[in-house]
N, C-alpha and C positions, 0 to 999 in steps of 0.2 A: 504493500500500500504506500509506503513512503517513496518507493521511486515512482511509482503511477501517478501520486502528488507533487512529486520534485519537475518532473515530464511537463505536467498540466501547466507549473510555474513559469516555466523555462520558456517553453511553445511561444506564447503572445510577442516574446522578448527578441525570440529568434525572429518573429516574423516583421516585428520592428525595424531588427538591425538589417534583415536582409533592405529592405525598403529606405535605409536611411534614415531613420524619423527622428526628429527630434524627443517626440511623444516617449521614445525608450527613456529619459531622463524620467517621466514623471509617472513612467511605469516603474523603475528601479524603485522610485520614494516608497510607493506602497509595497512593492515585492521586500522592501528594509523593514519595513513598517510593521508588517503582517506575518511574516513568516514565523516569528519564536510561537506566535499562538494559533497558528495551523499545526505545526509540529506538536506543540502540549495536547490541543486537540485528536490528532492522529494516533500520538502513544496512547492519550488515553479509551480511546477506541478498540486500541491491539492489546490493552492491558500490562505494556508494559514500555519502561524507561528508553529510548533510544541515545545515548549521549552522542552518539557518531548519525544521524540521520541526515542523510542527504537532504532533506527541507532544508536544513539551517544553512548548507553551502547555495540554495537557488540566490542569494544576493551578489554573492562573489564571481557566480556563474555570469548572472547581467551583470556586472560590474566587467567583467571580464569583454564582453563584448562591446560596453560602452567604450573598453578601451580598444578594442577594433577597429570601431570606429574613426577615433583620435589619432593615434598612431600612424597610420599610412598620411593622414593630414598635416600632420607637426609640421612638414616640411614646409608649407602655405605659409606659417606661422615669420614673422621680421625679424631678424636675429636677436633686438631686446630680448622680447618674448621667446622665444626657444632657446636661449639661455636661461631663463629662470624653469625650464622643462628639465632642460640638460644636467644642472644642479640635482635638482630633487632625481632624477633620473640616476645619478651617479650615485647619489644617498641610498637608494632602495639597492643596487648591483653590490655595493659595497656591503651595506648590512646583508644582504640575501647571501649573498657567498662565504661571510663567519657565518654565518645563520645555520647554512646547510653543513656545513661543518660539522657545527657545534649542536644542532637541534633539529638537523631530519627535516620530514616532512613539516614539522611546524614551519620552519621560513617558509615553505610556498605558502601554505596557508594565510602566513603574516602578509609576505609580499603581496598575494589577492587582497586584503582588506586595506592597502597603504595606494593598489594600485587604480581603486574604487574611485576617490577624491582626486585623485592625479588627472582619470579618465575625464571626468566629469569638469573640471576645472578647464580640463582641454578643448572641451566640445562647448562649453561656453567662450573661451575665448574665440574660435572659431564661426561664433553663431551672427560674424559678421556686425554685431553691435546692436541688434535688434531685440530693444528692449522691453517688445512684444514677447518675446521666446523669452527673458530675464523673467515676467509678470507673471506669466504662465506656467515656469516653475515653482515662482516662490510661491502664487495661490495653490496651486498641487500640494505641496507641502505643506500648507496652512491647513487643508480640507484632511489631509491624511492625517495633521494634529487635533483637530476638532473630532476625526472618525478614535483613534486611538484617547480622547480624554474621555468621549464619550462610555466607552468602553470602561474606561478607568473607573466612571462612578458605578457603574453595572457588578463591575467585578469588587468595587469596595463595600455594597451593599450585599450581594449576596453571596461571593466567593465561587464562581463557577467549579464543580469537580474535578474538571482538565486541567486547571489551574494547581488547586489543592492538591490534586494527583504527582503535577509537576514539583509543587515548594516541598513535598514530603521525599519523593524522590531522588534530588541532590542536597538533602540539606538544609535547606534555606530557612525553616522555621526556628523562630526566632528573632533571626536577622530580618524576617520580616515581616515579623510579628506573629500573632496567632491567627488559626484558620477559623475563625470568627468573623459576624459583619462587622464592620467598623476595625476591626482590631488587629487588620492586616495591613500595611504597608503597600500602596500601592503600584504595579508595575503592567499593569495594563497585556499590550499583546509585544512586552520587547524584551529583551533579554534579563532585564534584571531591574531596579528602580533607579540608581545611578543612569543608567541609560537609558530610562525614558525621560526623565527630571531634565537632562541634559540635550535629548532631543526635542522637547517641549519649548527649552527656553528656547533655542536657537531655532526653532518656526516661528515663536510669539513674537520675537523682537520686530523682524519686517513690517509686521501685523501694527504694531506699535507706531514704529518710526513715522508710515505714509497708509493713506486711504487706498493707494494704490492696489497694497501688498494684501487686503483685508478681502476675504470671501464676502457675498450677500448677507451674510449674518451680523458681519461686522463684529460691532463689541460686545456681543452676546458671544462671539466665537475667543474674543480677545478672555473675557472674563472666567465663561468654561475651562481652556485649556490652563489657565493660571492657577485656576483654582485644584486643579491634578496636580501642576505642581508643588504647592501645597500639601499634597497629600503622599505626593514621591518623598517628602523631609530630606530632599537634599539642596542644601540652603546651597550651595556652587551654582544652582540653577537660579536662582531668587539674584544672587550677586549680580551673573551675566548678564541678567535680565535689568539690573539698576544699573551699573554701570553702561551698556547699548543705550539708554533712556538718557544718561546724561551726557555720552559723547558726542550721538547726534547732533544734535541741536549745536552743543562748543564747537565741532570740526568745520560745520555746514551755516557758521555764521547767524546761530537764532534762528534758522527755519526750523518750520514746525515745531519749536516750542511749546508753544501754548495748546498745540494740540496735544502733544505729548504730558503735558502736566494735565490736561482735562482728562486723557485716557486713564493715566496713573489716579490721579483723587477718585475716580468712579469705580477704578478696581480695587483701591483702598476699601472706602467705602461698602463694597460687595464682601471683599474680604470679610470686612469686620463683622458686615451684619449675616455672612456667611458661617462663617467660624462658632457660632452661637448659635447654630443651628442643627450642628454636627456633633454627635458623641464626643469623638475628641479632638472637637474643638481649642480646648486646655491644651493639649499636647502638642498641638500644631502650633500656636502661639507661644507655648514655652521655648517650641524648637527654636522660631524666629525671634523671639526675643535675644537668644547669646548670638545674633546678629552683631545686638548694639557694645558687646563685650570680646569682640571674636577672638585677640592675639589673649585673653585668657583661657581659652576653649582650649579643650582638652584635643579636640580632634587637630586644632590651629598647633599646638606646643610639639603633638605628632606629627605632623609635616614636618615642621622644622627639625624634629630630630629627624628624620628622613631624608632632608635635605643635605644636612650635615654628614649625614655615614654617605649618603649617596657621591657627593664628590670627591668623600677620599677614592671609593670604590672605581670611579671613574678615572681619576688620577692616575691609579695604580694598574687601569686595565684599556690601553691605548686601541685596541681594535674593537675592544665593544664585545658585547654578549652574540650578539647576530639578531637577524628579526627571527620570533616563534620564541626568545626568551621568557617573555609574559604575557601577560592578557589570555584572551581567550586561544592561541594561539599554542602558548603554554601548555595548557591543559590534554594538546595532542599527544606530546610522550608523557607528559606525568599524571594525568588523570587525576590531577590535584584542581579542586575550586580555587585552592589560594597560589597557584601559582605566579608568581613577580607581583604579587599584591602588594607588597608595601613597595613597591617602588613606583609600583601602579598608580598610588599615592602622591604622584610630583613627575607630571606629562614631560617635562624639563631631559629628567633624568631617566624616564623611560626609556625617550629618544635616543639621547646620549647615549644609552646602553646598547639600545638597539644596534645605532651605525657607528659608534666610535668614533673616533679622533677626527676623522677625516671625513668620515661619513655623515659624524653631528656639523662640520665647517658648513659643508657642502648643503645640508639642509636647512640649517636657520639662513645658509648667505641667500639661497634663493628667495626666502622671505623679506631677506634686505632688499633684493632687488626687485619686488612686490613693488615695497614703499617706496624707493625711489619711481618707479614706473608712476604711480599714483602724483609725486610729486611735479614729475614733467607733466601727466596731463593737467593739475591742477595752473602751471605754469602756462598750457597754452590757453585755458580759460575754461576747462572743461569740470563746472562742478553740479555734476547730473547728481539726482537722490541715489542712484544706485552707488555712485563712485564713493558719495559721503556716508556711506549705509556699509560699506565695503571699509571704511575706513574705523568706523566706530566696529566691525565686526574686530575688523586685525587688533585695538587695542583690547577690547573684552576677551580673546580669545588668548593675548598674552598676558592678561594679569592670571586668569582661570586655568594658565596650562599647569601654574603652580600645584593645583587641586588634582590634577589627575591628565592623562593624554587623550584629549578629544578627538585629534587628526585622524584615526580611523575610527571614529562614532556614528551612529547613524546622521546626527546634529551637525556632522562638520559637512553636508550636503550642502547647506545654506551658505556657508562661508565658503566653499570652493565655487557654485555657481557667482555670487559674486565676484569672487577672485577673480576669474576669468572672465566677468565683462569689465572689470575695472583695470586689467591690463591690456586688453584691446584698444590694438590701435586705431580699429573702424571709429571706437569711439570717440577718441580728439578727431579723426576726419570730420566724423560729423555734425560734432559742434561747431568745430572751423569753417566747415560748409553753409553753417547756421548763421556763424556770426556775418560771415561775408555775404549770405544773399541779402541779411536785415538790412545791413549799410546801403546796401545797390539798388533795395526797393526805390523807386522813387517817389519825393516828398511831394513833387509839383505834376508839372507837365512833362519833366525827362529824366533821365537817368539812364542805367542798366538795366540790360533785362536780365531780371532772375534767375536766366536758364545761361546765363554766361559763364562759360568755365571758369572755374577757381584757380586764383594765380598763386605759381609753383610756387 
């Protein structure tokens, strides 16, 4: 039954890519999305645990094709830009080859989930600057946040069996919480509540930023998904989500502001008189309370000590662990939940571990060359919401990587499709294009015409 279901996954995706379609992006979101709770689903149908189930690979499989797609294209790509490809290119060969060394099968495995966000970041660059195809991802992603929070409160009121089948199965009671209503932690249809809490913010925030990014529902869709978050108690998610809310606005010069602080009081608001509504309500506000305390928080003081053993360990180990040292990834030779979990703890030094000396250069220099790319177009006068939405993602994403390594998340969807339109160079063309036909309209009787080429 699990390859008959892995089959049925794949199919749509195949028939995307043979066809070109951009549409495979906003079919991968939900195949990321939906897949851990078709699987819980299925085992519990068969009556029994699969840890190795092909369902869980259908994302890596699209992912894999998204990078099909990309790959024979890179070459289109202006040399800035396929430099910042070639970079991160050289990061994932280098970790992959300690990797296979050191850890088997897990590097491929890692290299598919690093080469998901690479692909995707690709095929938006490529997407020729059409911020039609940018709109249409991020609302996909908004609708697949909204289907997955919804689910959230389903499953926090009644505890579906498939679910319960799954937390008892690996462990997880406890950690999250009781198989009780109310008194489970919730993690919806994704791999665990870190990972939806973190996929959440990183849909909401667009949603936030512009009316653009917002489905039909609007702040009825803003309010729902926040409120899951909230119930995922992973305050990492709560941060991204304050911090996006206030770079906005600082990077992009005061726009949308005030609509930002109107969206924020009304979810306050909801919160509050939400939280009062809920059993553990208390618990939820206790949680976000050591917000306002956090470098005394126990889990804050752990990092830090994480941080600190992490660099000697780095120091002293110049090639790195290889990729498949942690995460889920991990878990293929040692069959361990807690594998590179506490390093897991500080996205920083995960990295680092992963590609080593040479492989960590190579992958934060490409992020440098992000920002510089961002800063030439802001130089030729190019400041679209997506560019400044892109801007406020790259700083939330480096304060947050402290807390854990998002880069292969389901949430770091959002942040690579912007990546890749915010380093397109269609996009200065086209503002350039913009600016020069506005001057040429003519004010009176004469001028240029509109349709005059643009001077080299």
């Amino acid at each position: 039954m699990d390859w008959i279901v892995a089959f049925l996954i794949v199919a749509p995706a195949v028939y995307l890519f043979l066809n070109k379609s951009t549409w495979i992006i906003d079919y991968l979101v939900w195949v990321t999305v939906l897949n851990r709770g078709i699987r819980r689903y299925v085992d519990w149908l068969a009556g029994a645990f699969n840890p190795f189930s092909p369902i869980s690979l259908t994302p890596l499989i699209v992912s894999g094709l998204v990078f099909l797609l990309f790959f024979p294209a890179m070459k289109r790509l202006p040399p800035p830009v396929k430099r910042i490809f070639l970079f991160l290119g050289s990061a994932l060969v280098i970790g992959f080859l300690v990797g296979l060394v050191r850890n088997q099968f897990a590097a491929v495995y890692a290299l598919a989930e690093y080469l998901g966000p690479l692909a995707i970041m690709g095929c938006a660059a490529l997407a020729g600057g059409k911020e039609a195809i940018l709109d249409r991802w991020i609302r996909s992603i908004g609708w697949a946040a909204v289907f997955v929070s919804a689910y959230g409160w389903y499953q926090y009121f009644t505890i579906p069996p498939w679910d319960a089948f799954w937390v008892r199965e690996v462990g997880f009671e406890g950690y999250l919480g009781q198989l009780k209503s109310t008194q489970m932690t919730v993690f919806s249809t994704m791999a665990e509540r870190g990972v939806l809490g973190g996929f959440l913010a990183f849909a909401v925030i667009p949603m936030i930023l512009s009316p653009r990014w917002r489905n039909v529902t609007g702040w009825f869709s803003i309010v729902l998904i926040l409120s899951v978050v909230l119930l995922t108690f992973v305050r990492t998610a709560v941060i991204s989500i304050g911090i996006a809310a206030v770079m906005f606005p600082v990077l992009n010069r005061g726009k949308n502001v005030l609509q930002i602080i109107l969206v924020m009081a009304v979810v306050g608001i909801a919160a509050n008189f939400g939280l009062r509504q809920i059993p553990t309500g208390e618990r939820i506000a206790d949680r976000l309370q050591t917000l306002q305390s956090v470098t005394e928080d126990g889990s804050f003081q752990g990092r830090v000590g994480i941080a600190g053993y992490g660099l000697g360990v780095f120091l002293s180990n110049p090639i790195g662990l290889g990729l498949g040292s942690s995460g889920l990834a991990g878990r293929v030779n040692t069959g361990s939940m807690e594998s590179g979990a506490a390093i897991g703890d500080n996205g920083y030094f995960s990295l680092l571990f992963a590609f080593g000396w040479a492989g960590g250069f190579c992958f934060f220099y490409a992020f440098y060359l992000m920002w510089k790319r961002m800063q030439a177009l802001e130089r030729a006068g190019v400041r679209s919401e997506s560019l400044m939405a892109f801007k406020a993602f790259m700083v939330t994403g480096a304060i947050t990587l402290f807390a854990g390594d998002w880069i292969s998340s389901p949430g770091a969807v959002v942040f690579f499709i912007f990546a890749g339109f915010a380093i397109n160079p269609q996009v200065a063309l086209n503002a350039i294009r913009n600016k020069q036909a506005a001057s040429r309209r003519p004010t009176g009787g004469g001028g240029l015409s509109p349709c005059a080429s643009p001077s080299p």
